[in-house]
C-alpha positions in Angstrom: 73.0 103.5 98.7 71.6 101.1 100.6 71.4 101.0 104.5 72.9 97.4 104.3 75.3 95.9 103.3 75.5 93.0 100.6 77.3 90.8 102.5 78.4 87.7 100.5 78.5 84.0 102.0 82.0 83.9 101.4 85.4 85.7 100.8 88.4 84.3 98.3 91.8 85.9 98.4 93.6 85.9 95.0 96.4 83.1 96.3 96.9 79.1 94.6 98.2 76.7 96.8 98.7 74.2 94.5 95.6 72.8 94.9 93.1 75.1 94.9 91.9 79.0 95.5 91.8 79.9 99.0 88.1 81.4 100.2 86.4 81.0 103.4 83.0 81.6 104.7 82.6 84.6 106.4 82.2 83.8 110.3 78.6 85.5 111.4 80.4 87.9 114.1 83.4 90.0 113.1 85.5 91.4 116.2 88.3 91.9 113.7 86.8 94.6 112.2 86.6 96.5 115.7 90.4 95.7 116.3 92.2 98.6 116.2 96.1 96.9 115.9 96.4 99.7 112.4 96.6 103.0 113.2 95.3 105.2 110.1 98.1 107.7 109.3 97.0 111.0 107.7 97.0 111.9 103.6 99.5 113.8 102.3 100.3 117.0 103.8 99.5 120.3 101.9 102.1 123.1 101.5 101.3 126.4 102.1 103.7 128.6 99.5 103.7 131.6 97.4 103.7 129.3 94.3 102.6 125.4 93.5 105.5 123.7 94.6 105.8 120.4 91.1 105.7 117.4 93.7 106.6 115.5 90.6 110.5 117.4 91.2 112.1 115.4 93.9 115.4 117.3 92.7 114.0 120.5 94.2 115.2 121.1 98.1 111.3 122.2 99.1 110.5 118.2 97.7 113.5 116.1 98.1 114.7 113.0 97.8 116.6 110.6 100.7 117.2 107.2 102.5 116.5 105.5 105.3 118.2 103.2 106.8 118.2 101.1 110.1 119.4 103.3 113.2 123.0 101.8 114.5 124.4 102.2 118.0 127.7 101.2 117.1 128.3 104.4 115.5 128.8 107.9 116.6 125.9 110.8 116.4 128.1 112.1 113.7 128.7 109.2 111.5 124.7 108.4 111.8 124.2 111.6 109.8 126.1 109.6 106.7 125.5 106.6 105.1 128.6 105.0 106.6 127.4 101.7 107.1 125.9 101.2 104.2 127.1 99.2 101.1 129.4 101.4 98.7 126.4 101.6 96.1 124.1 103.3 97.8 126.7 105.9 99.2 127.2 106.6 95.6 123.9 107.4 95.0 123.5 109.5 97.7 126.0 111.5 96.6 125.2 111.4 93.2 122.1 112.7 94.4 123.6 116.4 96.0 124.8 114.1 98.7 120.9 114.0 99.7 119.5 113.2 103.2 120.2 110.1 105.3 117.7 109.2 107.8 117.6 106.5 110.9 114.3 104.5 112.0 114.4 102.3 115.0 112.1 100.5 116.5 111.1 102.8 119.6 110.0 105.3 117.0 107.3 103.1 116.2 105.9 104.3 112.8 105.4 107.9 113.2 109.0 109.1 113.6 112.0 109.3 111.8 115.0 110.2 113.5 117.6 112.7 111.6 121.5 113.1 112.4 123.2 116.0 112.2 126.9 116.3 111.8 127.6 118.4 114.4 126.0 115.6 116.8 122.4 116.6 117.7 118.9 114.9 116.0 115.7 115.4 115.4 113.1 112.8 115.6 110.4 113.9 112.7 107.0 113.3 112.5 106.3 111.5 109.2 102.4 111.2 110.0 102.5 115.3 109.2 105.7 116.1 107.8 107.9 118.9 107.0 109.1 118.1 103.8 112.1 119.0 101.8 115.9 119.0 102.5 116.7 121.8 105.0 117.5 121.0 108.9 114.3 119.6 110.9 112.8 118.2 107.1 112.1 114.7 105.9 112.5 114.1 102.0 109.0 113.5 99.9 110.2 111.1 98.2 112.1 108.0 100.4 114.0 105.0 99.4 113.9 102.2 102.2 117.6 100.3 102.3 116.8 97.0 104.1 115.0 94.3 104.6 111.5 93.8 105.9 113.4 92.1 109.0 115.3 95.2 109.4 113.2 98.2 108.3 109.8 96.6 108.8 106.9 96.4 106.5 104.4 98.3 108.6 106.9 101.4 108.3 106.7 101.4 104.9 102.7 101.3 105.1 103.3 104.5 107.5 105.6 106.2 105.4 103.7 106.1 101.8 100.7 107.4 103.5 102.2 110.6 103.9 105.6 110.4 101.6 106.7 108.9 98.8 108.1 105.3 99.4 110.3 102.7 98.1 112.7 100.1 99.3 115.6 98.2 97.8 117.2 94.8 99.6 119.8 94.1 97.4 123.2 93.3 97.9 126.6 92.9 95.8 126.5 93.1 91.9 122.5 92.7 91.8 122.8 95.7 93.5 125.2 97.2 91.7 123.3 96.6 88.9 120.4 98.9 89.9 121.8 101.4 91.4 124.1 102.2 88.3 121.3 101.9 86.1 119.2 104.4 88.3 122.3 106.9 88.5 122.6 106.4 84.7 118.5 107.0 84.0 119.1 103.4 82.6 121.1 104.8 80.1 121.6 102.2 76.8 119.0 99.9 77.9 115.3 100.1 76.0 112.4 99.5 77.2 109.5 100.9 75.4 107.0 103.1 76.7 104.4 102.6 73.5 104.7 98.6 73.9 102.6 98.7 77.0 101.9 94.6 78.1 98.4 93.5 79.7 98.6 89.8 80.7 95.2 88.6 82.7 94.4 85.2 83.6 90.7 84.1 84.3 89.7 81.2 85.7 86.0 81.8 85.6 82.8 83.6 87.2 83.2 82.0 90.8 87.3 82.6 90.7 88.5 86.3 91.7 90.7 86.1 89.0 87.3 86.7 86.8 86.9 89.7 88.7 90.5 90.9 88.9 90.9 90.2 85.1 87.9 92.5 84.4 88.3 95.3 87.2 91.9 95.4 87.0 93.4 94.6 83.8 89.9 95.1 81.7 89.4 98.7 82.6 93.5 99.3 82.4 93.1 97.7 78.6 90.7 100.3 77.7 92.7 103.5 78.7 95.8 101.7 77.1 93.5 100.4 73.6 92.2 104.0 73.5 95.7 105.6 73.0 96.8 105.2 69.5 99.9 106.2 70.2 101.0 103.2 72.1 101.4 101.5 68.6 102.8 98.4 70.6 100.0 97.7 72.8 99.0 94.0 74.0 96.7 92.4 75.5 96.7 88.7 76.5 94.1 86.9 78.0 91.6 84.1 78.0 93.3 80.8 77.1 96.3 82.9 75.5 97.5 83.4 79.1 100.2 81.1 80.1 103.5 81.6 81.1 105.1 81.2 77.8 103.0 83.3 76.0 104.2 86.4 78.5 107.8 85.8 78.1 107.4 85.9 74.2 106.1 89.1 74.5 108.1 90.4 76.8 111.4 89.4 74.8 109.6 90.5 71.3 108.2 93.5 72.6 110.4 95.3 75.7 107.2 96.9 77.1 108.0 99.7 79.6 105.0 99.1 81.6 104.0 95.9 82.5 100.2 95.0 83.8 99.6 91.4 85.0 96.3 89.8 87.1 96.6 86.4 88.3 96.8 84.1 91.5 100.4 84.7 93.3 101.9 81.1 94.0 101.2 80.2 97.8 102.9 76.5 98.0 103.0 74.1 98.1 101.9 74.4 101.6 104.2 71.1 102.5 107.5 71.7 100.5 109.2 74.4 102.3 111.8 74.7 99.6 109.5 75.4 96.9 106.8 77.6 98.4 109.7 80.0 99.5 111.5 80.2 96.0 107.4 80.9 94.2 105.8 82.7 96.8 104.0 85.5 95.2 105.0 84.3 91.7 102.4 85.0 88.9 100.0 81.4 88.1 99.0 81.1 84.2 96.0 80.0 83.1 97.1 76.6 82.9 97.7 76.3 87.1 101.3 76.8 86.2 104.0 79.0 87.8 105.4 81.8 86.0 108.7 81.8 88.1 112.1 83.9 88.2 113.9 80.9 86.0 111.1 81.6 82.9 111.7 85.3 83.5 114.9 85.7 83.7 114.9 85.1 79.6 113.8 88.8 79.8 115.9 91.8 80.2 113.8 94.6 81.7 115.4 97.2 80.9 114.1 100.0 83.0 110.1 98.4 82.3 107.6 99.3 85.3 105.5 96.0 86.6 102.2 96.2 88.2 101.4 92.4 89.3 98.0 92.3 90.9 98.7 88.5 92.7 99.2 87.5 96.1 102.1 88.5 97.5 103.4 89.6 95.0 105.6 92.2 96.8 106.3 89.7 99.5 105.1 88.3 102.6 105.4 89.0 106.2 106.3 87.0 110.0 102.6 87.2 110.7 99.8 88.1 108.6 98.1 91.5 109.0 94.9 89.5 108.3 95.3 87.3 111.3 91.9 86.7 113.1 89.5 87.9 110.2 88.5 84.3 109.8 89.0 81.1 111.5 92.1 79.7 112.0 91.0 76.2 110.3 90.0 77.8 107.5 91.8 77.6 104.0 93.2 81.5 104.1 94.2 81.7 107.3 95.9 78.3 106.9 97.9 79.4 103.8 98.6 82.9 105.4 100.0 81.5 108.2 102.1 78.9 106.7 103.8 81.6 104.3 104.4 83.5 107.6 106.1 80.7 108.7 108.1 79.7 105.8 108.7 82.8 103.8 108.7 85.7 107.1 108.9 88.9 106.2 110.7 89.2 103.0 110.6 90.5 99.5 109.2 88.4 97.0 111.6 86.3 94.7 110.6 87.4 91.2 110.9 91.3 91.8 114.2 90.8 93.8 115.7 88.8 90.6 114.7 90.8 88.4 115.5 94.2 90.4 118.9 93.0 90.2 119.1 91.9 86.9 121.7 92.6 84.5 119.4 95.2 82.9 116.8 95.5 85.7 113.5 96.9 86.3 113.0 100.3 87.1 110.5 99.1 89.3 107.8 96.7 90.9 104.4 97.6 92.4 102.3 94.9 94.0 100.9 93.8 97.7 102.5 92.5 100.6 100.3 89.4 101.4 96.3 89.1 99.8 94.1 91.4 98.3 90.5 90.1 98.3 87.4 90.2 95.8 85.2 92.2 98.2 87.8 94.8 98.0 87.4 95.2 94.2 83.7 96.1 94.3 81.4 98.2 97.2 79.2 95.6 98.5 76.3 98.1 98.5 76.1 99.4 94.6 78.4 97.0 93.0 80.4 99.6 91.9 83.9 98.6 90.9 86.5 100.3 93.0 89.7 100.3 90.8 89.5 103.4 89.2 92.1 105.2 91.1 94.7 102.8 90.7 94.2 102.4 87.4 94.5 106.1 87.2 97.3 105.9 88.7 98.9 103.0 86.5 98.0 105.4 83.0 96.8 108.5 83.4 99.5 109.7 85.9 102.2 107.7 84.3 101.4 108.7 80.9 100.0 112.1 81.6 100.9 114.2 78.8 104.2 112.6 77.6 105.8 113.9 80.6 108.2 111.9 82.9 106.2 111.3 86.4 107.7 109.5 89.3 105.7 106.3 90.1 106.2 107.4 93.7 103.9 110.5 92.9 101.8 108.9 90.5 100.2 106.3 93.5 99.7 109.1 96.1 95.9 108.8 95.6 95.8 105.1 96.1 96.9 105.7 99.7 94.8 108.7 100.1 91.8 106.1 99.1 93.1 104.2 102.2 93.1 107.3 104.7 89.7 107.5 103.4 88.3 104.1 104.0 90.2 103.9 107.2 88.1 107.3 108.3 85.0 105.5 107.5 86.1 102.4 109.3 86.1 104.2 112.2 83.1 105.6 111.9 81.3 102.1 111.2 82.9 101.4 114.8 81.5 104.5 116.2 78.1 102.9 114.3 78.4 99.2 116.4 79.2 101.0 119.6 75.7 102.8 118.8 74.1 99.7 118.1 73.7 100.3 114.4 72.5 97.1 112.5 74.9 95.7 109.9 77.9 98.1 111.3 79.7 95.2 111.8 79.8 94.0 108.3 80.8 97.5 107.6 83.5 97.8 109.5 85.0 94.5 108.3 84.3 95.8 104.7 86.1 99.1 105.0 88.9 97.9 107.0 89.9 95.3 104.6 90.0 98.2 101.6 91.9 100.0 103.2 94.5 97.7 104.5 94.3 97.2 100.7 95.2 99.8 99.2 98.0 100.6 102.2 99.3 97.2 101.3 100.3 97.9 98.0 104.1 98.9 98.2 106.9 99.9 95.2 109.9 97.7 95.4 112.5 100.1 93.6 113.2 104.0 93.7 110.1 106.2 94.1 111.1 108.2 91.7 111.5 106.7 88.6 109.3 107.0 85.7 108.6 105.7 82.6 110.9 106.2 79.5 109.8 109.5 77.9 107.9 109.0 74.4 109.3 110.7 71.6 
């Protein structure tokens, strides 16, 4: 470990306008890093029991399972202990689900507080930085589903929430949700997706591209857990110049993989057609600059598959970037962060709200809310690649022996990674405020990690899993 750090000239995030990646150079003096606007929330809490409590069981009262929903005034104490207002679908799963918990955020809760109804009137308001977890009175579920929009129930709650809970969110309306929720009440019940066709798709534009990097740190060192299974008789990888949009839709129509892995640019305009940068934001980009959009996907039926898209935005975007003021505002990644802000707000991306609501949807869709960037994927001071926990995650918890393991559970250590880079962010501040050299660079470094890894968000249920193999 060196006393320095490698600090390169400049930074690309992994978004395509159109035109070209967007990288900057990185300004000599970083304030940004010393901004404290993100609170780091605690890792999961430990339980105390007589015996292990399975975290993976969110069917078991001490665990739990519920939903959140936006706080409403025009409702009695009472009726906020229900699901009331919420579309008939999700009050079917709810009570599919031992009538499970219903919980209310608002916005003077901020993001450490839940409030919880009772039906005889009274609430609590729950701490969901150290929570009490299960079922019973004066409890928050582990595992959380998120009804709304990023408008409504905003994004910086569901960073909060999954860095101490398991967290998902749905934004679906009318038949597409429908669709979902029946299928998830159902265990998608007559739809296959298959668990030993796992997909890799990796695009790589080249040494000074990040997609070089992500294809290697991301979907490279995935490939080789997957390759080394030789039960997952099914397996593909595509890559190099095999990576275009066609060539993913063929093999997701031949093969019905169950877990899909895909690195690439997320679509990020065109910066000057409003109509068209909102309907690709955060769409894969093929090796061949083209976008890989809802329309070419929806000749695919997911069928209960699991998608991991490592792209810009490929979650979605939000009213104002969380990476405002890392580098100047006529640079190119502040210009394309800002515009999405501006045209897309805070919103779910297209291509996993299609294809959540599909006629056979997807059980569900991990990716990040905005960028990631290429400093993030390696430590600056050894070069070591920093992926192997989410890739963990993404096979060796999903897959761990045969068994059925909520993706909810299976990315707890991802966040953990981010309590622990936040932890060291702020002591690289304590570092500048002692006049440390290269602090500064440090702090910038290990605040952009873990804004990383809290970034990355499940669209769907928390607690699905992959089809079991037989």
């Amino acid at each position: 470990m060196t006393d320095e750090i490698n600090r390169p000239e400049d930074v690309q995030i992994n978004a395509w306008n159109g035109e070209r990646t967007a990288g900057d150079a990185l300004p000599s003096r970083t304030p940004w890093a010393q901004s404290q606007r993100l609170v780091p929330a605690l890792s999961a809490a430990q339980l105390a029991a007589p015996q292990e409590i399975d975290e993976r069981n969110w069917s078991d009262p001490r665990i739990g399972w519920g939903v959140v929903l936006l706080d409403n005034d025009d409702l009695s104490s009472s009726d906020r202990s229900t699901a009331v207002d919420a579309p008939p679908a999700i009050r079917r799963l709810i009570e599919k689900r031992s009538n499970a918990p219903v919980l209310r955020w608002r916005s003077s809760l901020g993001q450490g507080f839940l409030r919880r109804y009772y039906p005889d009137g009274n609430f609590h308001d729950l701490s969901t930085l150290a929570p009490k977890v299960g079922t019973s009175k004066g409890c928050i579920p582990q595992y959380l589903l998120l009804y709304g929009s990023p408008t409504q129930l905003p994004w910086a709650l569901q960073y909060a929430l999954q860095m101490s809970l398991f967290v998902g969110r749905l934004d679906l309306v009318d038949t597409a949700l429908d669709h979902y929720v029946d299928a998830l009440i159902n265990d998608w019940q007559g739809q296959f997706s298959d668990p030993k066709a796992p997909v890799v798709w990796s695009v790589d534009l080249g040494k000074n591209d990040i997609t070089w990097l992500m294809a290697r740190a991301v979907a490279g060192r995935l490939w080789e857990k997957i390759d080394g299974n030789n039960d997952l008789v099914r397996r593909r990888r595509i890559a190099d110049t095999s990576a275009n949009g066609s060539s993913l839709v063929a093999s997701l129509t031949e093969l019905s993989p169950a877990l899909l892995i895909t690195t690439s640019h997320g679509m990020t305009g065109p910066l000057d057609d409003e109509v068209r940068l909102k309907s690709w934001v955060g769409a894969p980009v093929d090796i061949d600059h083209k976008v890989v959009d809802g329309t070419q996907l929806q000749m695919w039926q997911p069928s209960g598959a699991i998608w991991y898209s490592h792209a810009c935005c490929s979650a979605g975007s939000d009213s104002v970037s969380r990476y405002k003021g890392l580098l100047p505002e006529s640079g190119t990644i502040s210009t394309v962060l800002n515009r999405i802000a501006t045209v897309a707000g805070a919103a779910i991306a297209p291509v996993p709200r299609a294809l959540l609501g599909a006629e056979k949807p997807l059980r569900a869709f991990v990716g990040h809310v905005e960028p990631t960037f290429d400093w993030t994927l390696r430590d600056p001071a050894n070069k070591q690649v920093l992926t192997h926990v989410l890739c963990s995650a993404l096979y060796d918890r999903l897959y761990l022996r045969y068994e059925r393991n909520p993706i909810g559970w299976a990315l707890q250590k991802v966040y953990r990674e981010a309590g622990a880079f936040y932890a060291a962010w702020q002591d690289a501040i304590a570092g500048i405020n002692a006049g440390e050299p290269s602090m500064r660079d440090f702090a910038l470094y290990r605040q952009l990690v873990a804004m990383d890894r809290q970034t990355l968000v499940i669209i769907g249920d928390p607690t699905v899993s992959l089809p079991g193999i037989a």
